[in-house]
C-alpha angles and dihedrals in degrees: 000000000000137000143192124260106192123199110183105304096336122095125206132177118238110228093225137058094239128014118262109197123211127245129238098046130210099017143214130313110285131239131200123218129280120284107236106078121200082203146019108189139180143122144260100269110359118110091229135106133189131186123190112228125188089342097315140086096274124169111016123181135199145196091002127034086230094058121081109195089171139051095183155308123213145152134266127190115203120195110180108311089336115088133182126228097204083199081074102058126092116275149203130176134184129191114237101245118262093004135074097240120112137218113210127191119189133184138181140131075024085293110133118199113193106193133192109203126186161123113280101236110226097018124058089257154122136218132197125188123206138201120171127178111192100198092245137026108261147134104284133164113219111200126195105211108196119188121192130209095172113185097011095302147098101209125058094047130134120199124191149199111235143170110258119166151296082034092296120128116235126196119240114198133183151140100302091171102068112156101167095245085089107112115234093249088071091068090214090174087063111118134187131212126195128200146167141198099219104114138232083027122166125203141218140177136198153145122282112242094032123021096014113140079231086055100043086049086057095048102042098243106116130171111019094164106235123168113194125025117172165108091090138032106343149159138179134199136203106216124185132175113247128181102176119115072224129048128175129174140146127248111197130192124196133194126207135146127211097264098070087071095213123177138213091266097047088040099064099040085066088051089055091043088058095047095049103037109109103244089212080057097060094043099053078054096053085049095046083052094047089051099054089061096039096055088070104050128075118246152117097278090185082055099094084180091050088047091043091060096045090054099046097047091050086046087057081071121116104228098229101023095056110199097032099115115186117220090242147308104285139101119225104328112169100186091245096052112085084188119013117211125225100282096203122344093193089058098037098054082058100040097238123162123333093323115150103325098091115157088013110090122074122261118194104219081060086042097058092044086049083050096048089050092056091050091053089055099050092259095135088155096061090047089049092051094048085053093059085050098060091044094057085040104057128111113245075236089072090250138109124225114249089254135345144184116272097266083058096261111149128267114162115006116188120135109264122179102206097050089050091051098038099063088055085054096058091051087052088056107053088045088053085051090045086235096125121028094236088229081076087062116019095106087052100052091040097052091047092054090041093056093043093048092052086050095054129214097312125089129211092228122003110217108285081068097237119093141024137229135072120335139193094213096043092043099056086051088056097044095048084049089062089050086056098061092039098063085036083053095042095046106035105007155040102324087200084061082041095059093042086062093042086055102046085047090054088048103046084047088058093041089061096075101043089048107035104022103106115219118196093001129151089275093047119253136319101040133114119241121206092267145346113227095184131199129262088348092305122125117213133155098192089063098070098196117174132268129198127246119222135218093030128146124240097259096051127093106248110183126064131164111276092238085068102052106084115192127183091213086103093073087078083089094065108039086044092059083230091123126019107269091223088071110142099218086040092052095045095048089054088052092055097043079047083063111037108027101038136083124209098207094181093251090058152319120291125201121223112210087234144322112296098008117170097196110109141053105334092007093297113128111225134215113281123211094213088061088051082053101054085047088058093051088056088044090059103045083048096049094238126137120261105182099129093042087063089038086061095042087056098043085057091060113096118226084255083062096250121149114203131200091252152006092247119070098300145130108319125200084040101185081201086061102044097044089052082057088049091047095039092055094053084052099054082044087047096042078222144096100260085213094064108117098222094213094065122084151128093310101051089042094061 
């Protein structure tokens, strides 16, 4: 006997006669995958997005690139008692050239596992070919473990047995704790299902931390047959007896919301669709797709690096709100935590605060860099886009919040100066390029300066996110920002409001010196410190307070004089031509940053964010491409060689062409990073700092 389960609009078939719940509702905490992906997938034009973790399709999101619905799915083989984690195997990928598809070979107990994984072209799917040699012919048990994170969470979820085809069970998942205060951009009605091809399979579900296929692996106790957990932390696993020395087979996972209306028919002839599709086939279409956007754009196509981060950074796009570029694809990933655990569920169902979503939220200083690399490859329609995102984003103030989701609601919201100026400089720059008629965003630019001006020179927060005041980094941006409006103004506009930016931008130049120049300091005199936190609103650098360093342990020292802490965020001056590059405070400055916060590893020089930095593996904060970039950038506009700074960029590539934050356990792939090696390679082309704004010069800086 069967019977109907209906979800919204969607029928399913449940695979037993009567429900067996499972016991240990509603589960542990739950935990996201690790940070540092050996992939980051997706199409042209489909809303789904897929990482490789240790080896395994890991986080996956749809319909939006800021919302996970998956942690992870892998493969155990269980022999007797003993059973495999394939997770835990040795691993290499490599990306599918000019595609965003992955190859993964995997050994381990002389068991080796090739896997396919990618999009399906023309459904919101993804397949997974498998081929595993076991070495010998035997009895084995091969068992699919799926666990759901539906709606960017790991609490709240049901998952589900159901009937699939060719007489094979399948697991449904979804949001089974669905209130009605979730906003709609949580997309509480998505649901997943999950299917194989191996036949005469059979299906369980459970809790973590209790009846968790995982846990009843552990305990010996697989397989206890349980058809519905939720709502809480669950998972669920497919699990089928093999013999063969060979075995190959096909996972597939599809993506729907409520509102396709699908029913069982044309369910399953999806299903069938998925199993029987040649994967080689999908690919060669995904190429196909990818080609038709890179034709158009400017690059070294023999460069796999150069194509890599292309691909990446389009793939950073959010499908419907185009423009809108998240930092990265991973939740919540501070850089100690090898597994980060639900910070709050109650916040995270309604999208309040920072919650799960990490690296996956846009920042505008990332976005304008994103912008920029765009730019440097011949994309002029991306940077335009992101230009209309920032125009629909910004605060009636004049200001943008410090990050935000992809349809502009805000996340963090501190004050920072950079992200207020940069996007003004991207306008500059696609004016410059006639690209955008400046009328469409004059109120724009002019609300934003007016704003920073208010504000003054200081910054809430400068761009590592962790203290205020006034800040080199921030403050070229600013002050490039002002340069900005004053060639839009000049141009296209009012020159009296012209010549108002061109003055505060003098003074602020000048200002730089006096504020941020430290006398008698740790390093000796005439040299700029990461930032200047002043006193009583009073900015000194003789007067060396101190200033707090996050993201320290308990057992760290946290606070040091300001005089001690060297930063190579200065160096925005230069490789925005803002100031001239020969400048004797800004080149010995460089000099002592070159011998206290960089490593000669022997293949190339990495960049610390600054001395004493805690961000990174074990509170240590690690070397950053992006910073070696940047060096390059000043190397260029001073005519100095850079060599090992690039040296150290490529070697942080992975074979599967990802570029990560840094070179600790961190965010990878990192669009921040892979924009800085775009726009570093136009500027080696160029023999010039792409960041240079071409209408200033000598003669506006006096």
């Amino acid at each position: 006997m069967r019977f109907y389960l209906v979800l919204g609009f969607v029928a399913f078939v449940v695979q037993n006669a009567q429900t067996q719940d499972a016991p240990g509702a509603p589960g542990a905490i739950g935990f996201w995958q690790r940070p540092d992906k050996m992939g980051y997938g997706t199409t042209a034009h489909r809303p789904v997005w897929f990482t490789i973790a240790e080896g395994v399709v890991g986080e996956v999101a749809y319909p939006r690139v800021d919302l996970v619905q998956t942690r992870d799915t892998f493969i155990v083989i269980k022999e007797g008692k003993n059973y495999l984690d394939e997770r835990k195997f040795q691993n290499r990928v490599r990306r599918s050239q000019g595609t965003l598809a992955f190859s993964v070979e995997s050994s381990g107990n002389r068991i080796v596992i090739e896997k396919n994984i990618s999009n399906a072209a023309d459904m919101d799917a993804i397949v997974i070919d498998y081929t595993i040699d076991f070495g010998s012919a035997g009895e084995r048990e091969l068992v699919l473990v799926h666990n759901p994170l539906v709606s960017g969470t790991p609490g709240g979820d049901t998952i589900q047995v159901v009937d699939g085809v060719q007489k094979n069970p399948s697991l449904i998942a979804f949001q089974g704790d669905v209130r009605g205060d979730e906003p709609n951009a949580m997309h509480v009605k998505s649901k997943q299902l999950v299917s194989w091809s191996l036949p005469e399979s059979q299906a369980t579900v459970g809790y973590e931390g209790s009846s968790a296929p995982e846990d009843q692996l552990k305990s010996e106790k697989f397989p206890q047959m349980f058809t519905k957990a939720g709502p809480g932390n669950v998972e669920g696993a497919l699990f089928a007896k093999v013999t063969a020395k060979v075995v190959k087979f096909r996972v597939t996972l599809q993506f729907f919301e409520n509102s396709d209306a699908r029913l069982i028919p044309e369910f399953k002839s999806d299903l069938s669709h998925l199993l029987k599709i040649k994967l080689d086939s999908e690919i060669n279409q995904q190429r196909r797709e990818w080609k038709k956007y890179l034709s158009r754009l400017d690059y070294n196509e023999t460069d796999t690096n150069v194509e890599s981060s292309i691909l990446v950074l389009k793939a950073l796009e959010d499908k419907f709100e185009r423009g809108a570029f998240i930092a990265g694809p991973g939740n919540p990933n501070l850089p100690w935590v090898m597994y980060a655990a639900e910070l709050d569920y109650e916040k995270s169902r309604q999208r309040i605060g920072d919650s799960n979503f990490g690296y996956r939220r846009v920042w505008p200083r990332d976005l304008y860099h994103k912008a920029m690399a765009f730019l440097a490859v011949n994309d002029s329609a991306t940077a335009v886009q992101v230009a209309r995102w920032f125009k629909r984003t910004q605060f009636s103030e004049g200001w943008w919040s410090q990050n935000m989701f992809v349809d502009g609601y805000p996340s963090w919201r501190a004050y920072q100066q950079d992200e207020t100026a940069l996007p003004v400089v991207l306008i500059a720059h696609l004016v410059e390029r006639k690209l955008v008629d400046y009328v469409e965003y004059r109120d724009m630019v002019r609300r934003a300066l007016a704003y920073m001006i208010a504000r003054g020179p200081n910054t809430d927060q400068e761009r590592w996110e962790e203290n205020g005041g006034i800040s080199p980094n921030s403050l070229g941006s600013a002050v490039q920002g002002l340069w900005g409006g004053f060639y839009l103004e000049s141009n296209f506009g009012d020159s009296g409001i012209a010549r108002g930016y061109r003055e505060v931008a003098l003074e602020w130049t000048k200002g730089l010196k006096s504020w941020n120049l430290i006398q008698n300091g740790r390093f000796g005199s005439n040299y700029f410190a990461r930032i200047e936190v002043g006193n009583d609103g009073k900015w000194d650098p003789t007067s060396h307070v101190g200033i707090e360093i996050k993201n320290k342990n308990h057992q760290q020292k946290s606070w040091y004089r300001e005089d001690e802490i060297l930063d190579l965020g200065f160096v925005q001056w230069i490789i925005t031509g803002i100031v001239p590059a020969n400048d004797a405070d800004f080149v010995r400055t460089l000099e002592i940053c070159d011998q206290n916060i960089t490593s000669d590893f022997g293949f190339g020089n990495g960049y610390l964010r600054y001395t004493f930095d805690s961000y990174g593996e074990n509170h240590r904060g690690g070397h950053w491409p992006l910073l070696s970039g940047e060096r390059i950038l000043a190397a260029i506009e001073m005519g100095d060689r850079y060599s090992s700074h690039l040296d150290f960029i490529e070697d942080m590539f992975t074979e599967s062409g990802m570029l990560g934050e840094q070179d600790t356990l961190a965010i990878r792939p990192l669009g921040w990073s892979h924009a800085n090696y775009l726009i570093v390679r136009r500027s080696i082309a160029d023999k010039k700092s792409f960041y240079r704004f071409s209408f200033v010069g000598p003669k506006q800086l006096r």
